[in-house]
C-alpha positions as CSV (number, residue, x, y, z in Angstrom):
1,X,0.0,0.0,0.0
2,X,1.5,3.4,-0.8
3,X,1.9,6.2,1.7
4,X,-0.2,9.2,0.9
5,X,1.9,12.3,0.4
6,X,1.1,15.4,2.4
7,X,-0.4,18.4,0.2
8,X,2.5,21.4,0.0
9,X,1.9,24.0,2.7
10,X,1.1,27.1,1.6
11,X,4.2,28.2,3.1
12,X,6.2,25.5,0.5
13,X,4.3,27.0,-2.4
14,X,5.1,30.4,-1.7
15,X,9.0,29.5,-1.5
16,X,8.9,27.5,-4.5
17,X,6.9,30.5,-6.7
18,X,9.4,32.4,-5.3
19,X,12.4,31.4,-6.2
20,X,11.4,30.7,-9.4
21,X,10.5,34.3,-9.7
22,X,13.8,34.9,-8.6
23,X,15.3,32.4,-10.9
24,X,12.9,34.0,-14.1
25,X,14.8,36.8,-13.3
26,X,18.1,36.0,-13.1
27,X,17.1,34.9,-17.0
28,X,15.5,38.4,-17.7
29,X,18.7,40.5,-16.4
30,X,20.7,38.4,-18.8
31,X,19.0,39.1,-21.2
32,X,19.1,42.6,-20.6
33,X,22.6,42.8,-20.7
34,X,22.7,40.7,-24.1
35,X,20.0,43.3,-25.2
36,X,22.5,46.3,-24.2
37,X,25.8,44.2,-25.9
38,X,23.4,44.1,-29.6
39,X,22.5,47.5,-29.2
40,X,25.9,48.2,-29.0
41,X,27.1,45.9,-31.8
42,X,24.9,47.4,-34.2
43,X,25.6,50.7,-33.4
44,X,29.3,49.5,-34.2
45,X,28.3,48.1,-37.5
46,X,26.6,51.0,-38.7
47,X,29.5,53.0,-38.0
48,X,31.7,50.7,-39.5
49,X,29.6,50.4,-42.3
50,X,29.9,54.0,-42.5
51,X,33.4,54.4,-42.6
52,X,33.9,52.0,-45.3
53,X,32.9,54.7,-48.0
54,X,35.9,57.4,-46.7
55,X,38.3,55.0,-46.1
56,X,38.0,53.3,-49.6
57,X,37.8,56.8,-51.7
58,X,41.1,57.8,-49.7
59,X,42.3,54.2,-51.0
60,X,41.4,55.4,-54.1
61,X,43.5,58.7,-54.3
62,X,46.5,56.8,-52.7
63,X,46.7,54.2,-55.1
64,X,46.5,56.5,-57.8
65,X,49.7,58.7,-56.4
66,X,51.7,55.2,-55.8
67,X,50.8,54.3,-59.7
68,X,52.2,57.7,-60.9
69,X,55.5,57.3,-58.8
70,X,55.6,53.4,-60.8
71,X,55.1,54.8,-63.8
72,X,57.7,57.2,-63.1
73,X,60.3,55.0,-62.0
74,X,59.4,52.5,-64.8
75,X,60.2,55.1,-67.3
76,X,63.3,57.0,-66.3
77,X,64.8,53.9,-63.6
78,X,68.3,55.0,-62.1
79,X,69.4,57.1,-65.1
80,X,66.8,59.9,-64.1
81,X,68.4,59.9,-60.8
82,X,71.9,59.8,-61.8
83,X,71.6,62.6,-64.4
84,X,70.5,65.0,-62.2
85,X,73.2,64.0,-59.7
86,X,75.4,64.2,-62.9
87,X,74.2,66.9,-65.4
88,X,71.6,68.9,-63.1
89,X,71.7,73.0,-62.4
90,X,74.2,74.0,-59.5
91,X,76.6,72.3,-57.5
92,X,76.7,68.5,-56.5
93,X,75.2,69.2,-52.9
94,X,72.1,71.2,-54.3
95,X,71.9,68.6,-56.8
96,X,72.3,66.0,-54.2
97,X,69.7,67.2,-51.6
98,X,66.9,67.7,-54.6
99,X,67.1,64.2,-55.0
100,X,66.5,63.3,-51.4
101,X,63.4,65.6,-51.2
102,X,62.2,63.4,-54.3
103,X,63.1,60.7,-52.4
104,X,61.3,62.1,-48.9
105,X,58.3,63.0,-50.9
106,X,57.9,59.6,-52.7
107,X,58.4,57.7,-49.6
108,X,55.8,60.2,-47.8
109,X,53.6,59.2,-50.6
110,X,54.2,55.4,-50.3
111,X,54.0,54.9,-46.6
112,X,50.8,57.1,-47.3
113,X,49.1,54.2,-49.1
114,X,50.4,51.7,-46.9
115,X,48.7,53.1,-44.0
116,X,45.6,53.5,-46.2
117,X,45.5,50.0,-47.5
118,X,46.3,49.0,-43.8
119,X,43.3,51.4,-42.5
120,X,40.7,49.9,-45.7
121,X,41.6,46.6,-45.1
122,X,40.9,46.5,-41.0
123,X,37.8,48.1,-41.1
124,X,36.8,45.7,-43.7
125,X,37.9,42.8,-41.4
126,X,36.6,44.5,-38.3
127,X,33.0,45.0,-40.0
128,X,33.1,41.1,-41.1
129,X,33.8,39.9,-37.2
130,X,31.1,42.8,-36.0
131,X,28.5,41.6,-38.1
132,X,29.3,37.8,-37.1
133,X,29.1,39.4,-33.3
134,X,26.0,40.6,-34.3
135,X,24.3,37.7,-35.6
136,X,25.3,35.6,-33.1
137,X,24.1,37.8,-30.5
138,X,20.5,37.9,-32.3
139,X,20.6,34.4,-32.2
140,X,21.3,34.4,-28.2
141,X,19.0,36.7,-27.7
142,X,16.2,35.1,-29.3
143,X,16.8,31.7,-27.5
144,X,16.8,33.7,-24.1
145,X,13.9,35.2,-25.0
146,X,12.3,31.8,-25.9
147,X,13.2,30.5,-22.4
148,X,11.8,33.9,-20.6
149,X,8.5,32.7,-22.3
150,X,8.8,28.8,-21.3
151,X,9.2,29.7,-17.5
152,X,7.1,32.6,-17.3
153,X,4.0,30.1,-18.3
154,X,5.2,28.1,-15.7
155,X,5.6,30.3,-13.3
156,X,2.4,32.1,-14.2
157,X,0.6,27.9,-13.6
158,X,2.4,28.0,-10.3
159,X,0.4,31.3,-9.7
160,X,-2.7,30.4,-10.8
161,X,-2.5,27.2,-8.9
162,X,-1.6,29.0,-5.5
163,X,-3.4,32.4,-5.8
164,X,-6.5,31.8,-7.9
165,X,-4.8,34.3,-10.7
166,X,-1.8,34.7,-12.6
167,X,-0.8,38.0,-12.0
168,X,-1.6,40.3,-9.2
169,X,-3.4,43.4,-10.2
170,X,-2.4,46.9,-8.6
171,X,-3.7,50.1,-8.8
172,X,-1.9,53.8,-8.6
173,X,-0.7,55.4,-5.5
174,X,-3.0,57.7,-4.2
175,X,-0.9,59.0,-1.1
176,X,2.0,61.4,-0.5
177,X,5.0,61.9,-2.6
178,X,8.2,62.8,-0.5
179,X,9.3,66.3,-1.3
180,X,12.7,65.7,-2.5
181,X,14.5,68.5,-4.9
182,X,16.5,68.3,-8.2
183,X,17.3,65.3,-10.4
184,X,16.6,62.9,-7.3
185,X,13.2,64.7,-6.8
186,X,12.0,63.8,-10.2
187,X,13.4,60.0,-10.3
188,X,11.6,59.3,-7.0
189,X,8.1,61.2,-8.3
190,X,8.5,58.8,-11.7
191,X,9.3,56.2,-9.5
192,X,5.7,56.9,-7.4
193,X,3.8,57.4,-10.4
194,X,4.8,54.0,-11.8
195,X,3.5,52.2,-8.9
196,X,0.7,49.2,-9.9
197,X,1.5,49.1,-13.0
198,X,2.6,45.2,-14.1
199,X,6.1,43.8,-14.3
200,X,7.1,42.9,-17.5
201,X,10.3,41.5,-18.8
202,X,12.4,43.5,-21.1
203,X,10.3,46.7,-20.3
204,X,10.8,50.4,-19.4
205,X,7.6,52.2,-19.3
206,X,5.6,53.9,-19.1
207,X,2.9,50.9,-19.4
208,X,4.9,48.5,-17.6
209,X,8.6,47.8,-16.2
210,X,11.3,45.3,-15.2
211,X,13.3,46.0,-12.1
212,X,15.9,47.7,-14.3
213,X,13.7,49.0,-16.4
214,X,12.0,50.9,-13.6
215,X,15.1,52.7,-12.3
216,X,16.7,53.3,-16.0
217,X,13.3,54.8,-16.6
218,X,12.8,56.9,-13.3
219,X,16.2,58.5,-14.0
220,X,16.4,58.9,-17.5
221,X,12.8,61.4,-16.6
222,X,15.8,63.4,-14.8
223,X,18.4,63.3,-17.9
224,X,20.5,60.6,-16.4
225,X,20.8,57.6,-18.5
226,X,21.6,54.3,-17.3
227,X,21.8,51.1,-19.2
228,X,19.0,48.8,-18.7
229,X,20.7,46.1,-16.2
230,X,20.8,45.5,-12.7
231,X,24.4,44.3,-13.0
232,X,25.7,47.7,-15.6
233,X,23.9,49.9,-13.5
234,X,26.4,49.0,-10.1
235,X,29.3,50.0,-12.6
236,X,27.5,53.5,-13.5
237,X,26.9,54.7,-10.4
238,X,29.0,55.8,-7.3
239,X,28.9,53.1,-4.3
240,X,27.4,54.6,-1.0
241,X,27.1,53.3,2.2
242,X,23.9,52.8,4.0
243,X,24.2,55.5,6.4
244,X,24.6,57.7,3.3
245,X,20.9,56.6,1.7
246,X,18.6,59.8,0.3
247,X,15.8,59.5,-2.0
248,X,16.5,59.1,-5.9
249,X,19.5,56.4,-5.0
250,X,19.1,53.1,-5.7
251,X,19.1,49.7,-3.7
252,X,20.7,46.6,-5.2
253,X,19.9,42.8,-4.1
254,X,20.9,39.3,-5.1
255,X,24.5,39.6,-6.3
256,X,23.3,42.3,-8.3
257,X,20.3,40.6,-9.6
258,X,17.7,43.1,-8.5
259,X,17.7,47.0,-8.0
260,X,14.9,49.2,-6.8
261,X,14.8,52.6,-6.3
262,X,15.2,54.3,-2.5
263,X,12.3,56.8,-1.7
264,X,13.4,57.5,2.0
265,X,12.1,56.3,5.2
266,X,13.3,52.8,5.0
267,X,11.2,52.3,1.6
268,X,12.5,51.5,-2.1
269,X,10.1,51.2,-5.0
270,X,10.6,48.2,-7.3
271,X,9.4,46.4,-10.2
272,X,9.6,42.4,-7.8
273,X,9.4,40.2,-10.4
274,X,6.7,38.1,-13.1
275,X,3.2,38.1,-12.0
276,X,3.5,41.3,-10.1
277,X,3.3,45.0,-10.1
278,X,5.5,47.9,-8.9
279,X,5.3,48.5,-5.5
280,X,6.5,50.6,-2.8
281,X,7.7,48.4,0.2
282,X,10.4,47.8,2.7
283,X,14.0,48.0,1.9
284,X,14.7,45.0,3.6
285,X,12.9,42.9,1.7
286,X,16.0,40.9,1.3
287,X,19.6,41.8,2.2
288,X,20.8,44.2,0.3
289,X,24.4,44.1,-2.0
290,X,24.9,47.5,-2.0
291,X,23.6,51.4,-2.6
292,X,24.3,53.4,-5.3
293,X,24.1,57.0,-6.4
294,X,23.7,57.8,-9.8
């Protein structure tokens, strides 16, 4: 006879949705950062691609100068040296130094198209390799993208299965916004006015957010840009300790895998994670890796 299993506590269920909300992402800040690498590799192909046209008409006027001096030297060789060393106006030093300006100007004109040909021929290779980066990255981006979709129905059952729904529903905040001045001021009212609206991987506002997205979008309101990554946000701004905290800063959890954005009193505001909304809650939520000032 087989032993019946005990149901999951609620408490088991809630653990196991959340750590694979954690988990989900984990996936969804990787994929940021591949987004932000693309973005960047495309930005390099186009210039690239752009410099091609320059670099190939300078080419052109090089190789034309290098063809002159061989026709040159094809027709007059050694002798048209020698006889103006030999025969030419003025004295054998005069004579001699017009020869090495010839020579100087010729060389100037040689090394010239070398460094031309050299220039052509990298950026040719160097747009090859970027566009190979480029697809390849596509390609990445596309599978993590497919596996953002795969575990977020998951997650969503897990949801549905525990909670009755798969995503919680929020509404806006309807009490006080902390007066807070300058650039900070305006990230943390942003910040406010995004609260209840869904998490969403991959977005920025205004209609919906990732934890990245939320504080790249809050600041970028107050002309600061940062990239859209948990993980390349750390490295952009200025490390602060806890004491040091004021509104506008940002909190970062997870070894980096979560951000949110500090709105004083012991409170961050956050985009949590799949099935949820922004919200305004404690800061110690879970123990922090560090605070940053942008």
């Amino acid at each position: 006879m087989t032993a019946a299993h005990a149901a999951p506590s609620t408490r088991d269920i809630n653990k196991r949705i959340e750590k694979a909300s954690n988990d989900l992402e984990d996936v969804t800040e990787s994929y940021n950062k591949m987004n932000i690498s693309l973005k960047k590799t495309i930005a390099d192909e186009k210039a690239l691609a752009a410099s091609l046209g320059p670099a190939k008409k300078a080419l052109e006027v090089a190789s034309a100068q290098v063809g002159v001096i061989a026709a040159s030297a094809y027709k007059t060789g050694n002798v048209g040296t020698m006889n103006i060393i030999l025969d030419g106006p003025g004295n054998l030093m005069d004579r001699m130094s017009v020869v090495e300006q010839m020579s100087r100007s010729r060389q100037r004109e040689i090394d010239a198209f070398t460094a031309t040909t050299k220039n052509y021929t990298s950026r040719q290779a160097a747009l090859k390799i970027t566009q190979a980066k480029q697809a390849a990255e596509a390609k990445e981006l596309a599978a993590r993208k497919k596996k953002i979709e795969a575990d977020l129905k998951k997650l969503y059952a897990m949801r549905r299965s525990a909670y009755g729904q798969a995503r919680e529903t929020g509404s806006s905040y309807s009490g006080s916004v902390p007066s807070v001045s300058g650039k900070a001021g305006i990230a943390v009212r942003y910040a406010f006015n995004a609260i209840g609206k869904p998490y969403s991987y991959g977005a920025d506002g205004p209609g919906s957010y990732d934890c990245s997205g939320l504080t790249s979008a809050a600041w970028a309101a107050a002309g600061k840009s940062l990239p859209h990554n948990a993980a390349a946000q750390w490295s952009a701004v200025s490390h602060i300790s806890k004491s040091q905290l004021a509104p506008g800063d940002l909190v970062f959890y997870r070894g980096l895998g979560h951000v949110g954005i500090y709105v004083g009193g012991g409170q961050i505001i956050d985009a949590p994670h799949a099935g949820t909304v922004v919200k305004k809650r404690s800061m110690n939520i879970m123990t922090p890796y560090g605070y940053g000032r942008p």
